[in-house]
N, C-alpha and C positions, 0 to 999 in steps of 0.2 A: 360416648363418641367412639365410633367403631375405627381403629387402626391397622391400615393393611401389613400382612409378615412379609417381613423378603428375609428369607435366609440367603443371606450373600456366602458366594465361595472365591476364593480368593486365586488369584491369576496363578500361580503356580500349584501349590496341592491344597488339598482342606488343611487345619489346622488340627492339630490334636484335641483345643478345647473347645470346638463345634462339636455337640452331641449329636448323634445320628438317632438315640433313643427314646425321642421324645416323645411324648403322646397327648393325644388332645388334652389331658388335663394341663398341661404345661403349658401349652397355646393359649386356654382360656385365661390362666392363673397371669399370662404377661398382656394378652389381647385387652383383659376387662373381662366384662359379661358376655360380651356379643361375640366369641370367634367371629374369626372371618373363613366364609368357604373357598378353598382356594379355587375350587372350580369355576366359579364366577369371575375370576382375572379374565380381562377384555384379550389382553395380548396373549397367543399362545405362549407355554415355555419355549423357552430355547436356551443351548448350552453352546450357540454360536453369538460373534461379537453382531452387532447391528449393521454390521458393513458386509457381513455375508448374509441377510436375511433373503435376498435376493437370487444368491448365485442357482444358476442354473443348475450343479448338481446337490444343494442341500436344498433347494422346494420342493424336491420331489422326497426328502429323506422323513420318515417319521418322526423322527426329533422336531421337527417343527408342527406337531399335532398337539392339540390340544388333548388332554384326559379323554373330552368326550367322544371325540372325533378319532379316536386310536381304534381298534381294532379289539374286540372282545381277548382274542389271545397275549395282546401286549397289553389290555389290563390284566387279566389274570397274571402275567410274568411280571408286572411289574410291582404284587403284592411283595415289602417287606414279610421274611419270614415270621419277623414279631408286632404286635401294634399296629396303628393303623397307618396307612398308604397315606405318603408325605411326598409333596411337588417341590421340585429344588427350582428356583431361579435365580438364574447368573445374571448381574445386575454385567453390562459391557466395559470395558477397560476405555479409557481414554482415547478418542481418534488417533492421539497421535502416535501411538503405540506402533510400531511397524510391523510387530511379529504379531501382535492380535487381530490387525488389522489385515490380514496374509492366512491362518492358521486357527481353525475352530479349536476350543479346546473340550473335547467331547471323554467325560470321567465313563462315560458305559457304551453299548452298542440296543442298536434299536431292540432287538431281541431279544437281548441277555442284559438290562440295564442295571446299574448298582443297588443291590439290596443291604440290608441292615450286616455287616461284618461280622462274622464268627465271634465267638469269645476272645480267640486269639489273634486275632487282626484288630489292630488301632485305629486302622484309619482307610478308608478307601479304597485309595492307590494301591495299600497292601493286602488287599483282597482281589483288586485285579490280579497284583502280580504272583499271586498265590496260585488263583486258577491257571494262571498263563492264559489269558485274554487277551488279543490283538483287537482292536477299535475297527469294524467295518466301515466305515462312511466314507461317502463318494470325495475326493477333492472334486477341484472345477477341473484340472488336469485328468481325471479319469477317464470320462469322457471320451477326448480324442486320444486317450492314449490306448482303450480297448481299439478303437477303429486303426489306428496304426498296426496293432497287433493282428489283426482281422485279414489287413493288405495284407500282409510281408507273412499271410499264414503258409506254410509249402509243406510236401509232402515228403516225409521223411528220406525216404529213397532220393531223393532230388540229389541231396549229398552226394549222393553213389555213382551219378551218371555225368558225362564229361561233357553235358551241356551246361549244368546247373551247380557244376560242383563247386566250380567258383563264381561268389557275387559282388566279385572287387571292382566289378567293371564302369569303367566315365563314357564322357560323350566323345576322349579321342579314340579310346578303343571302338566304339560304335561306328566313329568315322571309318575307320581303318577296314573294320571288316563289312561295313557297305558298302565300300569306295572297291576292295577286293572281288567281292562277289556281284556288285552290280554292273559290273564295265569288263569284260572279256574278250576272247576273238570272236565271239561271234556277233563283234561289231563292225569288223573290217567288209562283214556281208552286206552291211546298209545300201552299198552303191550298185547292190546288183538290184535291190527293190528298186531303185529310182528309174534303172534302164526300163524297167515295165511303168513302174507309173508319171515317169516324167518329172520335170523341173515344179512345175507348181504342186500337183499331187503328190508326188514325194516330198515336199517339204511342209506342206500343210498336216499331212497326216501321219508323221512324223511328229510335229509339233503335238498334237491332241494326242498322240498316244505316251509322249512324255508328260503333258500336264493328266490325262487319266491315271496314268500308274502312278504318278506321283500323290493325286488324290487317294489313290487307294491304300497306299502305303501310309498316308496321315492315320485312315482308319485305321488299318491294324493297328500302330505305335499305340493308340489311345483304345483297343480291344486286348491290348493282353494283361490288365486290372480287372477285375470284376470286384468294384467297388462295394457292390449290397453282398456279395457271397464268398468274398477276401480270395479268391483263388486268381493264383498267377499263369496265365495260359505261356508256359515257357516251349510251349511245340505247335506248329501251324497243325499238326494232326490232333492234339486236347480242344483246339479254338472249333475245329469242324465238327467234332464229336461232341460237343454240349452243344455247338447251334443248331448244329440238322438232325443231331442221336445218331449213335453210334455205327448203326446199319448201313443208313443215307452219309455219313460222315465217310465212310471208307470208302462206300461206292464210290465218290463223287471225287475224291483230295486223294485216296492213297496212289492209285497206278501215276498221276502227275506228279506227288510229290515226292515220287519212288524214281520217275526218269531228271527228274531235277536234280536230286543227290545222286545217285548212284551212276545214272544214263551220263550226265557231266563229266563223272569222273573217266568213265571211258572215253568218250569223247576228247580229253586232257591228255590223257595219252593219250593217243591216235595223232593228236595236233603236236604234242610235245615231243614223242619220236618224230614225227616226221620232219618235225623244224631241226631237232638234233641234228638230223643225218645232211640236211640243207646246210648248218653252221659249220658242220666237220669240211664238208663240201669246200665252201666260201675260205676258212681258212688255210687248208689246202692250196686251196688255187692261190692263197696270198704270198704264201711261203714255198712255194714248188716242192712241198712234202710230195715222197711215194708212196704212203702210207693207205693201205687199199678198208677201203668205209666200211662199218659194217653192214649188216642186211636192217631191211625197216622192221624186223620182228624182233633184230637183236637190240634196235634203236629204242624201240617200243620196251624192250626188258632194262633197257637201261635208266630209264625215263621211272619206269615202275620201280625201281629199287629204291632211288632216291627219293620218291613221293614213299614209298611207305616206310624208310627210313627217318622221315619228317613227319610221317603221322604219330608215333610214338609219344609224341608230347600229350599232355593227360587233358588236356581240359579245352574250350572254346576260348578263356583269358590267355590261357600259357600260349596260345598261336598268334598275339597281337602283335608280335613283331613281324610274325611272318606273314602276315595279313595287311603289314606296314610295309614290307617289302613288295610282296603283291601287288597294291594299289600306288609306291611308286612307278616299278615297272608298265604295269597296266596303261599309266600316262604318259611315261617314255617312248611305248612303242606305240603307240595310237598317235603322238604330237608328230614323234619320228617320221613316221609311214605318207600320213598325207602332207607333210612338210616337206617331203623327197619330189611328193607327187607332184605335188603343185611347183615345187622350183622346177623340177624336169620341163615344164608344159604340156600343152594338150598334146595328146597325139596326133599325127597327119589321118585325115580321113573320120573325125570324131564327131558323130550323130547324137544329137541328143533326142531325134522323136522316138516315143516311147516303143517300142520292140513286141509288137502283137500281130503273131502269129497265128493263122488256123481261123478256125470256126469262130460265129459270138460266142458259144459256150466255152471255145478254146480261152479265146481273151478273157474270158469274165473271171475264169478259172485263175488266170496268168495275173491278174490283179488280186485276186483272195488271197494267193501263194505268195507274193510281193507284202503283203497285211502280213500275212504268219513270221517271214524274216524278219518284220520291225517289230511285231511282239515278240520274237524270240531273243531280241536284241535286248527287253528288259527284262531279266530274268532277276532271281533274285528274292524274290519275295518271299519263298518257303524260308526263308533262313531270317526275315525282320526278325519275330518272333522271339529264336532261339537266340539272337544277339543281345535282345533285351533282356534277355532272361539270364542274360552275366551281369547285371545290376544290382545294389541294391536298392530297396523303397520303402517308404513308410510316407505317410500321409504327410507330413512336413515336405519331406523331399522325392515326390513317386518317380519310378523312372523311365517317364513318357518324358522329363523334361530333358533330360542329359541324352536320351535316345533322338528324339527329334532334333534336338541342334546339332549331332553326328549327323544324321539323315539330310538336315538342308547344306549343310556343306558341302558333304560328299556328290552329293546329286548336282549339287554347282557345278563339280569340278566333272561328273561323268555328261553333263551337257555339255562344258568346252570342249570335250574329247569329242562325242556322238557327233554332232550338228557339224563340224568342221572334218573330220572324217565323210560323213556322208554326202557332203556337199563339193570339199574336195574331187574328194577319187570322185564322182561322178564329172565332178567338172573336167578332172585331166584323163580320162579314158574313155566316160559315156558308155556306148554299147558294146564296146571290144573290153570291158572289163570282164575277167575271169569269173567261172560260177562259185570258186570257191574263194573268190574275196578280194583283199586291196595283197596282204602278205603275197599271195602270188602272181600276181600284178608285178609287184615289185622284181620280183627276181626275173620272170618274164620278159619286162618291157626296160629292166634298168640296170639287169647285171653287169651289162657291159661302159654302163655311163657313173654309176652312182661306185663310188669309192668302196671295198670290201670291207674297209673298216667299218661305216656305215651297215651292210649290210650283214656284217658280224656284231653291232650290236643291237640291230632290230630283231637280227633271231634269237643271241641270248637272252633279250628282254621277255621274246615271248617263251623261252623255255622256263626259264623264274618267275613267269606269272603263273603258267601252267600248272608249275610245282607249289606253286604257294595256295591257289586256287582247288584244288585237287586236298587241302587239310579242311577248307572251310567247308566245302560243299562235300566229304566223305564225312564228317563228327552229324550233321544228325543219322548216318546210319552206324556208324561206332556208337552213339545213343541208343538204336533202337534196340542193338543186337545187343549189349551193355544188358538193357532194360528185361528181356526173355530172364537173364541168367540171375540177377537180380530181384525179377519178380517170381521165380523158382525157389532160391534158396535162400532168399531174405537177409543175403548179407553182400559187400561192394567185391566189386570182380579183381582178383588177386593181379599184381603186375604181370606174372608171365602167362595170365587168360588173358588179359588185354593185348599182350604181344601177339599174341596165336590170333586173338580175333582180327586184328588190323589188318594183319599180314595177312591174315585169310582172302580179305578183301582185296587190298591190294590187286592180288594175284590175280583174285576173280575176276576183277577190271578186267587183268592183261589177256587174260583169254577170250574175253568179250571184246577188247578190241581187236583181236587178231581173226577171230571169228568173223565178225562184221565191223569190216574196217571202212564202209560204206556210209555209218552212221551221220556222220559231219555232212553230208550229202542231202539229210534230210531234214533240212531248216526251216523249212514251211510249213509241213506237216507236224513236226514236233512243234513246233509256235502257236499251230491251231489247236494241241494238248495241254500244252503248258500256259494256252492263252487265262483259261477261269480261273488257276489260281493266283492271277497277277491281278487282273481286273475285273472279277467276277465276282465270284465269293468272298471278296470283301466287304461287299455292297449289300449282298443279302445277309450278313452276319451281322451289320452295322444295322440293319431294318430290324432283324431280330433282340440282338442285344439291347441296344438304346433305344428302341422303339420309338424313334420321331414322331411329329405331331404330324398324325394323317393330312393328307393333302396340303402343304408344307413344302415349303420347296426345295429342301432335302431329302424329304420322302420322296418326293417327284424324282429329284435327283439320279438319288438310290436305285429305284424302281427301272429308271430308262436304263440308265449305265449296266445295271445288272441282265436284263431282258436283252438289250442289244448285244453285249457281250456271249451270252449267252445263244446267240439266232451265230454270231460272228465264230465263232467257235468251232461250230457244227459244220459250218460254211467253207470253213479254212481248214479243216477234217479232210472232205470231202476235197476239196481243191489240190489238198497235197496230197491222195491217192491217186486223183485222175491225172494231176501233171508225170506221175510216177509212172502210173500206165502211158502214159500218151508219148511224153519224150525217149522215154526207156530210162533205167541204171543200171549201172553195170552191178550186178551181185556178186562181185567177187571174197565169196565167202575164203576163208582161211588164205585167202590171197592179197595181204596188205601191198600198195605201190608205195 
């Protein structure tokens, strides 16, 4: 009668009086007559318990192969140096075992598995720890923990640059600096769109252009992971250069995302001197000071010392307060402004039908250029990206989730502001509202009714947002110019290169706005530039990237928003030169008012 061997090994190590040296005579000599061929065992070996026979990462492990089924080079390595090739099977510990039942206990690796011990080795274990053998096999944790590693893979320089240096960031900081960078002054311009397109059309397209940018902003949040190729797109200029290649990518993203940061930052000044010089004004007259103002250029330098005084701070996280401070302000002066408006009342003589002037191609123009002011009212987008990109992620917790629930707040609280503003001051002024917005409105039509205190603190609010506004929107180009110096000399930019570089900018601002101090003048035209990367090319990166299911009705989606956007762009291009030619501007170059 033929009796089957189990060499049994025992839950913690072999024993000393288990011989490794056995050889078939000794099998026969206990078996009987008949060995038994151990290749005939029905069950493959395994040196895991029967409760991991299953797991997703040891079915795929050679340890669960049979002799025959192995691989010619893992039977040749798995030849004992002496005698002949012996099968070890682990008879399984008890279920109720908790550590066996958790924890394979594997004596070799697939590869390199345990052969017969030197002379000097007793026992196994001590021929592992002789070689210094670590155990290769997968746990079940392996698995997602390469793919976590995959996500959260960056590129070493990221360290270096003060978009990504730091990755402490939640979803209140996210708030903070979307809530900063997506609501500004040049939302007080809303009510001049409305004098061209009227009560109904200015409020309906209005609406759609808040729920499109806000669609579009969903896609980037969930485009800056690239899930299958672990890269973190932490700059809206990386996301365009691997969707469209690098050529088409610059063509298309850099000159708009070049006037979005830097064009802003002039812009900030231009708006922040000249509110200064309005504040000094206002308190003045409160206090019967004689104290004589200075000039708007001296305003504008003084505006510019303090913003690049404040840019000094090193990184995108290290400005969250200031970015907190921002987006209070931001809401202050926007509640403030048409809270005045509206309590003052309408003005005598106040038209609400739509103000179209000239030719049909006059009007049509006058309506496209009304579209460019409300796109240019959402600005913001070039910077989703890089706020996210102060996060950390890993597949447990990526940081689309803490970025998005920043994102739906903030955009809450920049609709209470937009839509009540806009509706507002158009209600209390209509067509005798100013070209350059409600803030002038204000001092205009209420200097003399609305209390100075008031209106010293709607202009300090707008100089503190200014300044606050003017860190977020100058750090992606403190980033780029960072990144020349750093991808030169392959080490991080020393404190007082960062000093010279800021300041550098700074500066350059102030000369650009003293040069064309006209720029805030051009809100149509810049709307119709700045329109594809708020609602455009997010749409075709989302077709490219996530490749939706053809004709689909996200593809559908995709494809109109993108295409329309795209015809809309060109349209509102074109609309803000001809209004430029046609009404006239004043170019008063090196000439600030």
């Amino acid at each position: 009668m033929d009796v089957p061997l189990c060499l049994i090994s025992k839950q913690k190590t072999f024993e000393p009086e288990l011989k490794l040296d056995l050889d078939m005579a000794d099998i026969k000599d206990h078996g009987g007559s008949n060995p038994t061929n151990l290749s005939s065992v029905d069950s493959p070996p395994t040196s895991a318990p029967s409760s991991l026979i299953n797991s997703p990462s040891l079915a795929r492990s050679p340890l669960l192969q049979s002799p025959d089924q192995q691989s010619p080079d893992h039977q040749q390595a798995a030849k004992p140096k002496t005698g002949q090739k012996i099968t070890f099977i682990s008879i399984p510990p008890p279920s109720h075992s908790p550590f066996m039942s958790q924890t394979p206990y594997v004596p070799g690796t697939p590869d390199r598995p345990v052969t017969m011990p030197p002379s000097g080795a007793r026992t196994p274990m001590a021929y592992i720890r002789s070689r210094n053998l670590t155990p290769r096999f997968l746990t079940p944790l392996g698995s997602p923990l390469r793919k976590a590693l995959r996500i959260t893979k960056l590129d070493p320089t990221d360290a270096w640059l003060p978009i990504t240096e730091s990755r402490n960031g939640n979803a209140y900081y996210a708030a903070f600096h979307t809530l900063c960078s997506g609501i500004g002054i040049q939302a007080l311009i809303l009510p001049v769109a409305f004098t061209i397109l009227g009560w109904a059309w200015g409020v309906i397209l209005l609406t759609l252009a808040f729920i499109w940018q806000l669609y579009t902003l969903y896609m980037l949040v969930n485009l800056h992971e690239d899930h299958e190729t672990g890269v973190r797109y932490s700059r809206y200029m990386q996301l365009a250069n691997a969707t469209f290649g690098e050529r088409l990518g610059k063509t298309l993203a850099l000159f708009p995302i070049i006037y979005l940061s830097a064009g802003t930052c002039i812009a900030l000044i231009i708006i922040g001197g000249s509110t200064a010089k309005i504040f000094f004004q206002v308190v003045c007259a409160a206090t019967d000071c004689k104290a004589q103002t200075l000039t708007v250029v001296e305003w504008y330098l003084v505006f510019t010392c303090g913003a690049v005084l404040l840019s000094q701070l090193p990184n995108l996280n290290s400005i969250a307060g200031i970015s907190l401070v921002g987006a209070i302000t931001a809401v202050g002066y926007c509640t403030t402004i048409w809270l005045v408006s509206v309590t003052e009342g309408r003005l005598p003589n106040v038209s609400y039908n739509p103000v179209r002037i000239g030719s049909e191609v006059s009007k049509i123009f006058d309506v496209l250029n009304a579209l460019g002011i409300i796109s240019f009212a959402f600005r913001g987008h070039n910077l989703v990206l890089e706020i996210q990109a102060t996060m950390p992620s890993s597949e447990k917790h990526p940081s689309t989730v803490p970025m998005w629930k920043g994102v739906k707040v903030s955009y809450t609280i920049i609709a209470m502001c937009l839509f009540p503003l806009a509706i507002g001051g158009y209600w209390a002024y209509g067509h005798l509202i100013p070209s350059s917005g409600m803030l002038t409105a204000l001092f205009v039509y209420h200097s003399l009714d609305v209390p100075k205190s008031i209106q010293a603190l709607a202009s300090i609010l707008v100089i503190i947002n200014a300044l606050s506004s003017f860190q977020i929107y100058g750090m992606p180009t403190f980033d780029e110019l960072e990144s020349i110096y750093v991808t030169r000399f392959k080490k991080p930019c020393s404190w007082w290169l960062r000093v010279i570089i800021r300041t550098a900018f700074g500066f350059t601002c102030f000369f650009m706005a003293v040069a064309i101090p006209f720029l805030a003048s051009l809100a149509g035209l810049v709307g119709g530039i700045a329109l594809p990367v708020t609602l455009v090319y997010p749409c075709f990166m989302w077709l490219k990237v996530k490749k939706p299911k053809v004709y689909s009705l996200q593809w559908w989606v995709n494809w109109v928003l993108g295409v329309l956007g795209t015809c809309l762009s060109g349209l509102l291009i074109a609309a803000g030169v001809y209004v430029i030619i046609d009404n006239g501007i004043k170019f008063n170059f090196f000439k600030p008012e």
